[in-house]
GUVOZA-23100 format. One record per residue (C-alpha): residue in three letters; x, y, z. Coordinates in steps of 0.25 Angstrom, whole numbers, plus 5000, padded with zeros to 4 digits. Layout:
<"ALA"; <X; Y; Z>>
...
This chain:
<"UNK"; <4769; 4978; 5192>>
<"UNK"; <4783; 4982; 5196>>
<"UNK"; <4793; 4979; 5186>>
<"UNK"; <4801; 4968; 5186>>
<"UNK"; <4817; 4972; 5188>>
<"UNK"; <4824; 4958; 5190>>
<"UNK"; <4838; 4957; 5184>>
<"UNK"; <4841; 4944; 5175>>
<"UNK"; <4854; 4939; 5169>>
<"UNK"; <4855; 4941; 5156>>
<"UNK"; <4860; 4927; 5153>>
<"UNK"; <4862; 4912; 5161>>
<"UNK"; <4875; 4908; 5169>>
<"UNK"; <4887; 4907; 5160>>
<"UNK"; <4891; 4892; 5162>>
<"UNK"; <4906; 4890; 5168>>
<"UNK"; <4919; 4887; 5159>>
<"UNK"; <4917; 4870; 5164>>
<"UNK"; <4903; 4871; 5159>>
<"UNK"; <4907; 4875; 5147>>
<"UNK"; <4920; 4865; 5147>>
<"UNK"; <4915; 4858; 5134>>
<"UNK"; <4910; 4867; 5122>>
<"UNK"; <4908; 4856; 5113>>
<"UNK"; <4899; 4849; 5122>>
<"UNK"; <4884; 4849; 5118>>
<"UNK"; <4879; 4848; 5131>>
<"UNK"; <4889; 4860; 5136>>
<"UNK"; <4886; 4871; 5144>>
<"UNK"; <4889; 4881; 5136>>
<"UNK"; <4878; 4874; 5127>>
<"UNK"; <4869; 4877; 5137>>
<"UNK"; <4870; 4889; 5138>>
<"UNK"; <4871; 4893; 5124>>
<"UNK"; <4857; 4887; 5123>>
<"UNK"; <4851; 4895; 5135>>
<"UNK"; <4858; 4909; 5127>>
<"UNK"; <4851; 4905; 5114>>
<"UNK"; <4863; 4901; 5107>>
<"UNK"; <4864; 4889; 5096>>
<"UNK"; <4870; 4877; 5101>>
<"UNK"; <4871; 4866; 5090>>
<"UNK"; <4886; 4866; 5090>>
<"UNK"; <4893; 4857; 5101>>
<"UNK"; <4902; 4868; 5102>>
<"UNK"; <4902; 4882; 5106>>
<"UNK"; <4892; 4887; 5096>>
<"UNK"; <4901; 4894; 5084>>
<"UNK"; <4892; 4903; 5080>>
<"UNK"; <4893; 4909; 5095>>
<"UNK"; <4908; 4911; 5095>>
<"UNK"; <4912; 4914; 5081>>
<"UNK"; <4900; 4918; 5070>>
<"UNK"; <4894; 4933; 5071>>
<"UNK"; <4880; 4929; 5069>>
<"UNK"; <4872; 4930; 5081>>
<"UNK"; <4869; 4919; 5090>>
<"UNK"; <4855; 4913; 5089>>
<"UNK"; <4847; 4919; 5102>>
<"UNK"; <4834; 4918; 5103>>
<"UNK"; <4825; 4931; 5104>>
<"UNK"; <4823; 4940; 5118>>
<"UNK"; <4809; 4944; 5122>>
<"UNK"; <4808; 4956; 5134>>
<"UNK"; <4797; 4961; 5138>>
<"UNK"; <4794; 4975; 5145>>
<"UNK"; <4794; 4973; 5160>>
<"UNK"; <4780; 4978; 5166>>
<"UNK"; <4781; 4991; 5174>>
<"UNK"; <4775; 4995; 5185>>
<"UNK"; <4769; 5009; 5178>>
<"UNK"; <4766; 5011; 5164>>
<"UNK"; <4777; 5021; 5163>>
<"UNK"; <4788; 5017; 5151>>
<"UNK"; <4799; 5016; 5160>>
<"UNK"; <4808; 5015; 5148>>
<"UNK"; <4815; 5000; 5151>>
<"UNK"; <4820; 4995; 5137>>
<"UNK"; <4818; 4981; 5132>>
<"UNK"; <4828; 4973; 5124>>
<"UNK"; <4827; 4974; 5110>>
<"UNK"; <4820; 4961; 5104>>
<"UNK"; <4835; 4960; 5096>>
<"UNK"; <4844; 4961; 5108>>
<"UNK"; <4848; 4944; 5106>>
<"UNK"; <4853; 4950; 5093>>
<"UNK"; <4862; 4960; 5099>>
<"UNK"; <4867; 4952; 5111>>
<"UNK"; <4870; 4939; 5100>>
<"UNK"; <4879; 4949; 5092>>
<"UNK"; <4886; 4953; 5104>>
<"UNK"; <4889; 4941; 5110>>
<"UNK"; <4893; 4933; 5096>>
<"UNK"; <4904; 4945; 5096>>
<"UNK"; <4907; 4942; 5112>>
<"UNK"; <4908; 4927; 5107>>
<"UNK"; <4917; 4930; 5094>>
<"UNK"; <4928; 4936; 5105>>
<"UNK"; <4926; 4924; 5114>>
<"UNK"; <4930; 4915; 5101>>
<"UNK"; <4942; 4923; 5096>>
<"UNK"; <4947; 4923; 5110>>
<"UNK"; <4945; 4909; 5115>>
<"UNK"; <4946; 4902; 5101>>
<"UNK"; <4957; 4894; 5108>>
<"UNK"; <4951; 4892; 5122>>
<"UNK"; <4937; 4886; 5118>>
<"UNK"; <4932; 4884; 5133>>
<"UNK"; <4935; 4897; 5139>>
<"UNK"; <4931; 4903; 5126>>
<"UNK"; <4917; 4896; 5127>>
<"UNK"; <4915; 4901; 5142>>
<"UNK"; <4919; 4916; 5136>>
<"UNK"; <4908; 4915; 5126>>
<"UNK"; <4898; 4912; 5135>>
<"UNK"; <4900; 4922; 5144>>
<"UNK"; <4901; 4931; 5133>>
<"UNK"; <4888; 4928; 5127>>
<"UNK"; <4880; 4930; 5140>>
<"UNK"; <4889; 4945; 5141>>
<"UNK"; <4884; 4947; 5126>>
<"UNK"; <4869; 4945; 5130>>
<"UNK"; <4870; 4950; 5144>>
<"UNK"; <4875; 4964; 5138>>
<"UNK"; <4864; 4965; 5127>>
<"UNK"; <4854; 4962; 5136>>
<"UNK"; <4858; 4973; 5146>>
<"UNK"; <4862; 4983; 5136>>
<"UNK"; <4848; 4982; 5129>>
<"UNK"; <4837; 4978; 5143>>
<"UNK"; <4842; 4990; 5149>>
<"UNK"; <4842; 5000; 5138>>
<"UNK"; <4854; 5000; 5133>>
<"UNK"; <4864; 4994; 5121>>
<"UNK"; <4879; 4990; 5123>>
<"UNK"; <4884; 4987; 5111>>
<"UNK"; <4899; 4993; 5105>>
<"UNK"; <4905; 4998; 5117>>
<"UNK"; <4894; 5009; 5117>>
<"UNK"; <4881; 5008; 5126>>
<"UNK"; <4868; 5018; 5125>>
<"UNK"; <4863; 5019; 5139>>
<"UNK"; <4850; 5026; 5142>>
<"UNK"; <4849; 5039; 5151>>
<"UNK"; <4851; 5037; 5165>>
<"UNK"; <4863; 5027; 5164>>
<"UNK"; <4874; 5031; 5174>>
<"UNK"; <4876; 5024; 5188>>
<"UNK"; <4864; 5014; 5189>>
<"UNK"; <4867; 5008; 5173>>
<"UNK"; <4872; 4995; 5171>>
<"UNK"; <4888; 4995; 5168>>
<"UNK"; <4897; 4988; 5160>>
<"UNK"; <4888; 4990; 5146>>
<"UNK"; <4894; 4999; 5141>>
<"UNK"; <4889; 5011; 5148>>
<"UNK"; <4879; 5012; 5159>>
<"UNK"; <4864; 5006; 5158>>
<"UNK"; <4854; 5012; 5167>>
<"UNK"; <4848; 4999; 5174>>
<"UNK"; <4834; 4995; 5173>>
<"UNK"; <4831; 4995; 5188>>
<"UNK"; <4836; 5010; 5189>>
<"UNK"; <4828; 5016; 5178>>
<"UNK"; <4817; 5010; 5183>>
<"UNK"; <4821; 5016; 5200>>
<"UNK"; <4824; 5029; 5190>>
<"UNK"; <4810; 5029; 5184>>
<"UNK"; <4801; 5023; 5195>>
<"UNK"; <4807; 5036; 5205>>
<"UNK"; <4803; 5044; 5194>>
<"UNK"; <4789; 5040; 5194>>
<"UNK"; <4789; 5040; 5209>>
<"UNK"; <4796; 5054; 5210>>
<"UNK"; <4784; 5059; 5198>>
<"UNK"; <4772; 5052; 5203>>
<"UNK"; <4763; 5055; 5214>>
<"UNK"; <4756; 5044; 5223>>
<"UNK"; <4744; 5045; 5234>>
<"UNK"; <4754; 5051; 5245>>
<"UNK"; <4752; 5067; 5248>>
<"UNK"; <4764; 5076; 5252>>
<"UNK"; <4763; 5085; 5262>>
<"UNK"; <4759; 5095; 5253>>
<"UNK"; <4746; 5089; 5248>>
<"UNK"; <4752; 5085; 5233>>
<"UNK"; <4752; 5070; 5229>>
<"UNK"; <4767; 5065; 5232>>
<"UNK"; <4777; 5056; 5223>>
<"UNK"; <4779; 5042; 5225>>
<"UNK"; <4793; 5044; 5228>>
<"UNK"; <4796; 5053; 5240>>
<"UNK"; <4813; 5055; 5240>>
<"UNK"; <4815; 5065; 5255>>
<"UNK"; <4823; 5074; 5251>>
<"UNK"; <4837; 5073; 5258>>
<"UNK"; <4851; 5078; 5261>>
<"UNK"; <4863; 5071; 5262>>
<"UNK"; <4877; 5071; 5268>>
<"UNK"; <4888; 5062; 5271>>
<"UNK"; <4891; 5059; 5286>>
<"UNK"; <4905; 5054; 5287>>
<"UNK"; <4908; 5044; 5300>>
<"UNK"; <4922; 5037; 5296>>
<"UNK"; <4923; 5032; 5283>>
<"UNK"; <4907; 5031; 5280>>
<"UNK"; <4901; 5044; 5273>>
<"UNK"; <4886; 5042; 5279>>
<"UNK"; <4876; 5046; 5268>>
<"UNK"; <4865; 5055; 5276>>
<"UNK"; <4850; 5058; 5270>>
<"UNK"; <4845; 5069; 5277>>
<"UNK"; <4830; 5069; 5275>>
<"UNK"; <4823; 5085; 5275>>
<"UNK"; <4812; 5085; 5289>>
<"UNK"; <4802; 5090; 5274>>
<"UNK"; <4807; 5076; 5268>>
<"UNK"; <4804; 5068; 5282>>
<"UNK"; <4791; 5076; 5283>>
<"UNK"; <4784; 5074; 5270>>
<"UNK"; <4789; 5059; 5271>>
<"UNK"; <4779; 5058; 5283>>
<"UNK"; <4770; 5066; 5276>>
<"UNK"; <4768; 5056; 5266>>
<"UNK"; <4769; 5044; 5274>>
<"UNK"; <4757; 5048; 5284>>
<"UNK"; <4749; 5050; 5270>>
<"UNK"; <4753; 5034; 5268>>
<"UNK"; <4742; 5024; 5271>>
<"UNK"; <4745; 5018; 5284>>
<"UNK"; <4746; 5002; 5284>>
<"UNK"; <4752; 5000; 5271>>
<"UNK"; <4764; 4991; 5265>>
<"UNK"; <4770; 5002; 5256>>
<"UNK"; <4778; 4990; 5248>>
<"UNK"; <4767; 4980; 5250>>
<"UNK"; <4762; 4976; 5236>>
<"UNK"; <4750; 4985; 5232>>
<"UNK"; <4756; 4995; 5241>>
<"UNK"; <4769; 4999; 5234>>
<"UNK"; <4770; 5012; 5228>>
<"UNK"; <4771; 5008; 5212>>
<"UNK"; <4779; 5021; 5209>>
<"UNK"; <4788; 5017; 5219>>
<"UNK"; <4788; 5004; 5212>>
<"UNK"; <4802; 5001; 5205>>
<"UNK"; <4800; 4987; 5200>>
<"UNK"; <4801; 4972; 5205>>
<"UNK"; <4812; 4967; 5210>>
<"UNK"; <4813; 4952; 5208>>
<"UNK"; <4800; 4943; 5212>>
<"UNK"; <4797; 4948; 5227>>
<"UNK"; <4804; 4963; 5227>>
<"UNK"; <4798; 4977; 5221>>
<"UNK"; <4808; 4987; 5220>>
<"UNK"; <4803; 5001; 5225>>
<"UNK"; <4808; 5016; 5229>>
<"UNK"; <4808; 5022; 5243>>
<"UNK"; <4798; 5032; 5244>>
<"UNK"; <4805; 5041; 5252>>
<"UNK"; <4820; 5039; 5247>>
<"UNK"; <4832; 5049; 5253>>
<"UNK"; <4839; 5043; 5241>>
<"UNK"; <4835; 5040; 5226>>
<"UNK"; <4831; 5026; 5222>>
<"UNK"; <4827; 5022; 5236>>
<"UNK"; <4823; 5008; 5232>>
<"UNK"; <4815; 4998; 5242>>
<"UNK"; <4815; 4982; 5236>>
<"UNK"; <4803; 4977; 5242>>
<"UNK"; <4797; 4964; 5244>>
<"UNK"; <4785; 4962; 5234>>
<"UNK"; <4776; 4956; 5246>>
<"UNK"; <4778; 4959; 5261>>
<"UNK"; <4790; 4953; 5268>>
<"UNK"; <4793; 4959; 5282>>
<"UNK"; <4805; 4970; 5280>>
<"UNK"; <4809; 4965; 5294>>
<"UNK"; <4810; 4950; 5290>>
<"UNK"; <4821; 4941; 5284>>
<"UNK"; <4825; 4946; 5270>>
<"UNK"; <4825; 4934; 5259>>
<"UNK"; <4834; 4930; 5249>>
<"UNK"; <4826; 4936; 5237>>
<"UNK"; <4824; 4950; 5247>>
<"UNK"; <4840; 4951; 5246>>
<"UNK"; <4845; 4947; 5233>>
<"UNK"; <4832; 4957; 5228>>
<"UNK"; <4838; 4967; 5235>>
<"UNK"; <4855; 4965; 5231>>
<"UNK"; <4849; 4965; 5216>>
<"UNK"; <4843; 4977; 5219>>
<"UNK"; <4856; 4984; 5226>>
<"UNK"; <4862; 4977; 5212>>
<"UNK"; <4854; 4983; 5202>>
<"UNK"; <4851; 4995; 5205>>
<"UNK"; <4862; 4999; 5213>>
<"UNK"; <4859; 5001; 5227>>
<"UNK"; <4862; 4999; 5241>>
<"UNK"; <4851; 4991; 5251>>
<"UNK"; <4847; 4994; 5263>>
<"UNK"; <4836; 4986; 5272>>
<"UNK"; <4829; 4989; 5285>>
<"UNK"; <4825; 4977; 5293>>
<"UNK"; <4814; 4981; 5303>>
<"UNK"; <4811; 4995; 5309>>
<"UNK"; <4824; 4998; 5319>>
<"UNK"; <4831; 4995; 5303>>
<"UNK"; <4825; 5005; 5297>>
<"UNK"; <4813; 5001; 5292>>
<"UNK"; <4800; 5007; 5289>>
<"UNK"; <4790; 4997; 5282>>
<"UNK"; <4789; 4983; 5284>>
<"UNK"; <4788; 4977; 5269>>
<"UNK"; <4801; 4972; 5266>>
<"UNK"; <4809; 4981; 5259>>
<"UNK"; <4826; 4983; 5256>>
<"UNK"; <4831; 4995; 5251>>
<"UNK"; <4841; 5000; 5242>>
<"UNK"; <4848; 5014; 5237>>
<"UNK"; <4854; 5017; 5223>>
<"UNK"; <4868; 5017; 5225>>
<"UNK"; <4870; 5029; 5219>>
<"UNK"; <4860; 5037; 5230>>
<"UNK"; <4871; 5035; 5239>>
<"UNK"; <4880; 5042; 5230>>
<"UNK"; <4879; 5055; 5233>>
<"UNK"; <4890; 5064; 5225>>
<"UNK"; <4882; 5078; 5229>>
<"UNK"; <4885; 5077; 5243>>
<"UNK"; <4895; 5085; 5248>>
<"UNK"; <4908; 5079; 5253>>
<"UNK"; <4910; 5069; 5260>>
<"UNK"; <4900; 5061; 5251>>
<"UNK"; <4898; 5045; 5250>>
<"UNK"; <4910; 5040; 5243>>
<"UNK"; <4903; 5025; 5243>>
<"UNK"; <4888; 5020; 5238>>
<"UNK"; <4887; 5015; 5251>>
<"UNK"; <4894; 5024; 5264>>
<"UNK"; <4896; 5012; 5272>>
<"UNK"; <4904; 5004; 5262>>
<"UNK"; <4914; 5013; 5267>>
<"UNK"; <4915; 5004; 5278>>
<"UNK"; <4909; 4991; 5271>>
<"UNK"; <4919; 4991; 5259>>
<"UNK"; <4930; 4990; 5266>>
<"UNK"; <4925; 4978; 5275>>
<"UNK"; <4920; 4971; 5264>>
<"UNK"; <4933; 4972; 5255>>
<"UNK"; <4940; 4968; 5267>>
<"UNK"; <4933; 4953; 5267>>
<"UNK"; <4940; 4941; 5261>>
<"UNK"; <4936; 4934; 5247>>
<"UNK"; <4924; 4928; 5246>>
<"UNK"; <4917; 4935; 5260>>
<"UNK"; <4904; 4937; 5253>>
<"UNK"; <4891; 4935; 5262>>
<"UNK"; <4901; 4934; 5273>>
<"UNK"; <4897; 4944; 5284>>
<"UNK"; <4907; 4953; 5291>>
<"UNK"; <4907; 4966; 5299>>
<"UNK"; <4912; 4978; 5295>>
<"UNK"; <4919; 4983; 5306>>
<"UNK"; <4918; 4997; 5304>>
<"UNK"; <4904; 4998; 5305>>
<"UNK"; <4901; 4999; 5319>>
<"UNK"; <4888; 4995; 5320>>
<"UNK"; <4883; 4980; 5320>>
<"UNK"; <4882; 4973; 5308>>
<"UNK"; <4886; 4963; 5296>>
<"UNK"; <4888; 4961; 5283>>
<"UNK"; <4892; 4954; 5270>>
<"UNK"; <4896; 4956; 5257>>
<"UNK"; <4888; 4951; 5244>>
<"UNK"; <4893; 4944; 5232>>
<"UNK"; <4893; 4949; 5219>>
<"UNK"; <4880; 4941; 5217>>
<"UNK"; <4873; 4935; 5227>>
<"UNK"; <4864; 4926; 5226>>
<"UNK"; <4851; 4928; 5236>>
<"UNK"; <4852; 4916; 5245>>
<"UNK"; <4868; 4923; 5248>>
<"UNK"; <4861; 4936; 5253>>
<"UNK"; <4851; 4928; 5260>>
<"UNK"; <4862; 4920; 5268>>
<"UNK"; <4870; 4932; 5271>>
<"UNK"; <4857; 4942; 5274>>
<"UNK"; <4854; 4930; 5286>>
<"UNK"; <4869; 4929; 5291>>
<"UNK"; <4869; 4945; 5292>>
<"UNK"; <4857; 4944; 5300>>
<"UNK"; <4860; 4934; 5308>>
<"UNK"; <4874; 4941; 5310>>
<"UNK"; <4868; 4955; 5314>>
<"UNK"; <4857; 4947; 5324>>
<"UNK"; <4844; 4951; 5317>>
<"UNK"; <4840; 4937; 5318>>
<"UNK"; <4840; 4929; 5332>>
<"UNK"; <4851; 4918; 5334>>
<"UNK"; <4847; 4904; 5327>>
<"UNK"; <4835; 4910; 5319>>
<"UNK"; <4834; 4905; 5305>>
<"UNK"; <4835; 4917; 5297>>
<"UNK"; <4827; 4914; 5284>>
<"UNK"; <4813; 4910; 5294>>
<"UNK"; <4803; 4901; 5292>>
<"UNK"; <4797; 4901; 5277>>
<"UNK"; <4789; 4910; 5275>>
<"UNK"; <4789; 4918; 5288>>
<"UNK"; <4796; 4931; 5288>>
<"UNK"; <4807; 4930; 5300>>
<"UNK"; <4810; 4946; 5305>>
<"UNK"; <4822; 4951; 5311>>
<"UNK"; <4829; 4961; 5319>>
<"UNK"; <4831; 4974; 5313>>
<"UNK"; <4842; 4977; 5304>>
<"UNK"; <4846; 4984; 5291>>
<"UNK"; <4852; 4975; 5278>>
<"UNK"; <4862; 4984; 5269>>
<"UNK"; <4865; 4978; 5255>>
<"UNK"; <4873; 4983; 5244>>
<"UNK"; <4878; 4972; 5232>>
<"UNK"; <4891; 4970; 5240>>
<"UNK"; <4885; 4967; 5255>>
<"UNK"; <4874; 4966; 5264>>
<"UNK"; <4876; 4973; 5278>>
<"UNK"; <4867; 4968; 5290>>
<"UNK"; <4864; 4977; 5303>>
<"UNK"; <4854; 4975; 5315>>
<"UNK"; <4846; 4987; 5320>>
<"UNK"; <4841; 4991; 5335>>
<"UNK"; <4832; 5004; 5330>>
<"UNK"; <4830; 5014; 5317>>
<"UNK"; <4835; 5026; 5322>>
<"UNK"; <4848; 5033; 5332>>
<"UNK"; <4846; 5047; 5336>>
<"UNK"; <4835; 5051; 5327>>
<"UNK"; <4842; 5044; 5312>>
<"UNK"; <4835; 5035; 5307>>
<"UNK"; <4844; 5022; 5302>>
<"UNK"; <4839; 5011; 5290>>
<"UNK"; <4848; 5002; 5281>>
<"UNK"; <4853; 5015; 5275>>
<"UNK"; <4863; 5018; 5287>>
<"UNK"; <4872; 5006; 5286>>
<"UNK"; <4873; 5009; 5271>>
<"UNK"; <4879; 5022; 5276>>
<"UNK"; <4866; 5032; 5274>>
<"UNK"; <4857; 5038; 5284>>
<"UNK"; <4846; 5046; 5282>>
<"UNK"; <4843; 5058; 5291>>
<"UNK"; <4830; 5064; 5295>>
<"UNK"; <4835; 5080; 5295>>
<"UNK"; <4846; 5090; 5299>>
<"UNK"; <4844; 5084; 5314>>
<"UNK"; <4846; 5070; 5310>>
<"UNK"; <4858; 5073; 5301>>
<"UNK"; <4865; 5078; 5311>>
<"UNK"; <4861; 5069; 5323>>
<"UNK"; <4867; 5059; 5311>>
<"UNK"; <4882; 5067; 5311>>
<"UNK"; <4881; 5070; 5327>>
<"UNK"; <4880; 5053; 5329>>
<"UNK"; <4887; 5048; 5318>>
<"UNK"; <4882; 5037; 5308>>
<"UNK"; <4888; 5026; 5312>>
<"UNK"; <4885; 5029; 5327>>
<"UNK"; <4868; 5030; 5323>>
<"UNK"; <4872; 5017; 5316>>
<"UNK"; <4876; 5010; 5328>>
<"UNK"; <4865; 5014; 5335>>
<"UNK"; <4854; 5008; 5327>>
<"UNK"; <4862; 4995; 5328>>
<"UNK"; <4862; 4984; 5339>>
<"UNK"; <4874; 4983; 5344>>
């Protein structure tokens, strides 16, 4: 079974000052909610031995259990200790002693304080211990590996569980054979990265990130695939390659590599069962996949039919560790932005007024047809829903007065397009065919990124110009 790697809030929603209005009141809020943390509640006031006594408030015990795993490999995930509620009550008593000498003369605003301090006491313990890690002094013991992907603001960098475990499973893959052949006769790995060489293309104030694949990469690749059993759902359940497996994401999503990435940590969130990758995303397909550009981070990208870019038919979105993109070897002019296009896209989206999330706009320097709209901070997934169906409906992948979510329980299709998300917006554009003079174009291309197929094509690419290949698998 894939592991399970669903993130969940370390504590319930703090109540609001006018909940908490009346600290003597039995029946208060703050009652409430001291009673859902564990905490004594006999007083009719704020509970004392909260704010000023240095003995530990009375929590009750923390079971975890190790999460099953796909392999019976140790993948090294730490588990609280049974002791943690001792460590986080100790910590939080001496958040709550500040909260009192502070607000003794302010009893309302210093009750609200105290809550919220109490969730941050717990919330930072439980971090600092389930994923491997202690904060506590000023001073913080991260394991190896921390750096860009940890989790900040503890004190130092954590490496997150969902990277150790992309970390790990590539290593698996990378060191693990499977059924396949190479073209040389010897069992190949699960994982097949092509070998590639990049460069920046500049065209205006966009550096285009270009991949180009060696005619040996391209060639093997085909290799392998001829040796692959015809007929089959590569992500269909039974089918999927376990060490490709990265774990589940959420109830109805598996998260997995790209066997043939051109960058590291290719990742594909695919749907459990099979869901058309031509039909109507849902709600739970696109707040899987934000999470996902949340946690790991990334940048998404998803193909809509064959003329988008795609090449199997079970639903799949995409994503790419931010950091791929960030190429600091390259030779000048390098990418100067996660993502190229934000170049263009910052700017517009800094430009809108107050409060313009989930509006769509158009960015005006981009001169081939699309939409898009920025994200909130959190979004919840019937927001991306509404504004994933205005995009579409904007773009004309779906015909005039059609009711976008379908029937229950049948899978509407639409016109071919391409969906790229990063945590701040989601950018919509139709499609009329894969390809313009021999470069192939998916998702990837509105993020800024082509991939090239040789020497040829890389040049073809210069000689044209991104943006004009752009346009040209665009309607207009």
């Amino acid at each position: 079974m894939a592991e399970e790697c669903k993130s969940a809030s370390a504590c319930p929603p703090v109540p609001s000052s006018s909940q908490l209005s009346d600290p003597d009141d039995n029946n208060s809020e703050f009652s409430r909610f001291s009673t859902a943390r564990g905490g004594p509640t006999t007083s009719s006031s704020f509970p004392t031995s909260l704010v000023s006594s240095s003995a530990a408030p009375a929590l009750p015990p923390q079971t975890w259990q190790p999460m099953e795993t796909s392999t019976t490999q140790d993948l090294h995930r730490p588990h609280a200790s049974p002791d943690w509620w001792l460590e986080a009550s100790q910590k939080t008593t001496q958040c709550l002693d500040v909260a009192s000498e502070l607000f003794a003369e302010h009893r309302r605003l210093g009750l609200g304080l105290a809550a919220l301090l109490m969730c941050l006491g717990i919330w930072l313990n439980v971090n600092g211990n389930a994923n491997g890690g202690f904060t506590g002094g000023g001073a913080s013991i991260a394991p190896e590996g921390a750096g860009l992907w940890g989790r900040q603001g503890q004190g130092g960098d954590l490496p997150s569980p969902l990277r150790r475990l992309i970390q790990e499973t590539r290593a698996r893959a990378l060191g693990a054979g499977n059924h396949q052949m190479g073209s040389t006769g010897s069992s190949a790995p699960a994982l097949q990265p092509l070998p590639t060489k990049r460069e920046v293309v500049q065209e205006g104030r966009v550096g285009f990130l270009v991949s180009e694949v060696t005619t040996a990469a391209v060639e093997e690749k085909k290799a392998l695939l001829a040796r692959s059993p015809g007929g089959t759902d590569p992500f269909g359940e039974g089918e999927r390659e376990s060490l490709l497996t990265i774990c589940k994401r959420g109830p109805a999503h598996v998260l997995m590599l790209n066997k043939f990435p051109t960058m590291t940590d290719h990742l594909l969130l695919v749907t459990e069962s099979w869901h058309p990758q031509a039909g109507l995303l849902r709600a739970d397909d696109l707040i899987a996949w934000w999470d996902l550009l949340r946690d790991v981070p990334a940048v998404g990208f998803f193909n809509s039919g064959p003329e988008a870019g795609a090449s199997q038919g079970h639903r799949h979105l995409q994503a790419i560790p931010v950091d791929a993109l960030s190429l600091p070897s390259l030779p000048p002019p390098r990418p100067t932005l996660p993502v190229p296009m934000d170049a263009l896209i910052g700017p517009h989206l800094a430009s809108l007024p107050p409060h313009s999330a989930l509006s769509t706009s158009q960015v005006l320097s981009l001169p081939f047809r699309h939409r898009i709209a920025p994200i909130p901070p959190s979004p919840t997934p019937a927001e991306l829903q509404r504004v994933y169906r205005r995009l579409l409906k904007e773009i004309g992948v779906v015909e005039t007065g059609q009711e976008v979510e379908g029937s229950p329980g049948v899978e509407e299709e639409t016109k071919a397009h391409n969906l790229v998300m990063t945590k701040e917006w989601l950018l919509a554009v139709p499609r009329s065919q894969a390809d313009y003079a021999g470069v192939d174009v998916n998702g990837m291309g509105f993020l800024g990124c082509l991939l090239s197929g040789g020497a040829e094509t890389t040049q073809t690419i210069k000689r044209v110009g991104p943006f004009n290949i752009l346009k040209a698998v665009v309607p207009p």
